[in-house]
C-alpha positions as CSV (number, residue, x, y, z in Angstrom):
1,X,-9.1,-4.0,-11.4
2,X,-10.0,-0.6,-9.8
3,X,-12.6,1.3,-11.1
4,X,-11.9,4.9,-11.8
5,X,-15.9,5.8,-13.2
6,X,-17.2,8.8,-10.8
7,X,-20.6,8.1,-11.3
8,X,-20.1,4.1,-10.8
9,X,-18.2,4.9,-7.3
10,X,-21.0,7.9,-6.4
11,X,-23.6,5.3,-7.3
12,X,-22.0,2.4,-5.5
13,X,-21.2,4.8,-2.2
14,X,-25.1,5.9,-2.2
15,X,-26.4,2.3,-2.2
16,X,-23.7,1.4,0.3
17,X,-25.1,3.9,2.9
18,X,-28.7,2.2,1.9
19,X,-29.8,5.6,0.9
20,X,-32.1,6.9,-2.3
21,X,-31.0,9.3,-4.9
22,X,-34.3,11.6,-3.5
23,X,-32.9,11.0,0.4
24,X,-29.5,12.7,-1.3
25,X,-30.8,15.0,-3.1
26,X,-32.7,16.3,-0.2
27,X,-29.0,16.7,2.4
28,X,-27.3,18.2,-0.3
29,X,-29.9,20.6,-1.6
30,X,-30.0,19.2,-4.7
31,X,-32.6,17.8,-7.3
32,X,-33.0,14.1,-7.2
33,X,-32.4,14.2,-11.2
34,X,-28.9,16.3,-10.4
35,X,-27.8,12.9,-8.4
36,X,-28.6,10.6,-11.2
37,X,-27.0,12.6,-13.6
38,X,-24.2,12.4,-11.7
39,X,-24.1,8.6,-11.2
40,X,-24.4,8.7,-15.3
41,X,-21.6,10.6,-15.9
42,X,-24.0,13.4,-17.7
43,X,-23.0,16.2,-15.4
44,X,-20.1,16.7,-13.1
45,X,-20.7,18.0,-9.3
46,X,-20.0,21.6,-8.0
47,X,-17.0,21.7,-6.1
48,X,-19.4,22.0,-2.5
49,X,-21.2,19.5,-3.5
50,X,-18.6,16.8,-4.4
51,X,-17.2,18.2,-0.6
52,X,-20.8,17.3,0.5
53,X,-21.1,13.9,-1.2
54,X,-17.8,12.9,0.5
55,X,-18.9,14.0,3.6
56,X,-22.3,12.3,3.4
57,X,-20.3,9.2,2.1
58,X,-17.9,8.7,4.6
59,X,-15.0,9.4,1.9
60,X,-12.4,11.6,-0.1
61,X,-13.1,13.6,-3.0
62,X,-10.1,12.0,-4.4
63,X,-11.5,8.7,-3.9
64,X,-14.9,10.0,-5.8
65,X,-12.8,11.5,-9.1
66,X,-10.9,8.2,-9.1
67,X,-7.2,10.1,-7.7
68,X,-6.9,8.5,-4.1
69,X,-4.0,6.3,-6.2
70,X,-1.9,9.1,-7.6
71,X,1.1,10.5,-6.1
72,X,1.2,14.8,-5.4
73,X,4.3,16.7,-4.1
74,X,3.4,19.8,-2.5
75,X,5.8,22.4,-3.2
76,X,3.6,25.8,-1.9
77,X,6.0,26.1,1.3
78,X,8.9,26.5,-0.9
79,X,10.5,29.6,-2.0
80,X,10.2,29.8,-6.2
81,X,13.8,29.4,-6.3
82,X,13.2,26.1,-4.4
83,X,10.0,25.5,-6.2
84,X,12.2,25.4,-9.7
85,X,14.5,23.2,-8.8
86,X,12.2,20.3,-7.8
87,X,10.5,21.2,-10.9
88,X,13.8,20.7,-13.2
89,X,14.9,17.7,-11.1
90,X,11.5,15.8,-11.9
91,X,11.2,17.1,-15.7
92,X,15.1,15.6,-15.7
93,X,13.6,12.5,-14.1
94,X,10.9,11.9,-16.6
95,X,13.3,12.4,-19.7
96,X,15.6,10.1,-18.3
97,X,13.1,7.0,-18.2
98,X,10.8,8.1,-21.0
99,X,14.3,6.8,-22.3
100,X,14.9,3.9,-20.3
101,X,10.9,2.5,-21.5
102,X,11.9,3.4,-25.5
């Protein structure tokens, strides 16, 4: 079973690298109680340093927030025009096996 809990992976990832929530704290720029509250879930990481953390930790932010699973389609090249149409053909999509699973 995969384990999608930020602060259990952040917390597992630190003690993988054989390093102390102070030792953190201190290359991030951080308070040592700012990492543990992250390991507990209490607070949530700025954006830089969640970038930080998976630099430090040898992985992806979207492995951290639990995402390195999930499928994304990148549309941003696309013209609008283009843009709606991938956006009608995968609303049709769901419809069709939200159906299908009924």
């Amino acid at each position: 079973m995969e384990i999608y809990d930020r602060g259990w992976r952040l917390k597992a990832l630190r003690k993988k690298r054989g390093l102390s929530q102070k030792a953190v704290a201190d290359r991030l720029g951080v308070d040592r109680a700012a990492i543990s509250a992250y390991e507990r879930n209490i607070a949530t990481p700025r954006i830089d340093v969640l970038e930080n953390l998976a630099l430090l930790y040898r992985t992806s932010v979207d492995y951290i927030l639990g995402m390195e699973h999930r499928a994304a389609l990148y549309i941003d090249d696309l013209s609008e025009s283009q843009q709606e149409t991938v956006r009608s053909i995968v609303e049709t999509l769901r419809r069709e096996f939200l159906k299908e699973e009924s």
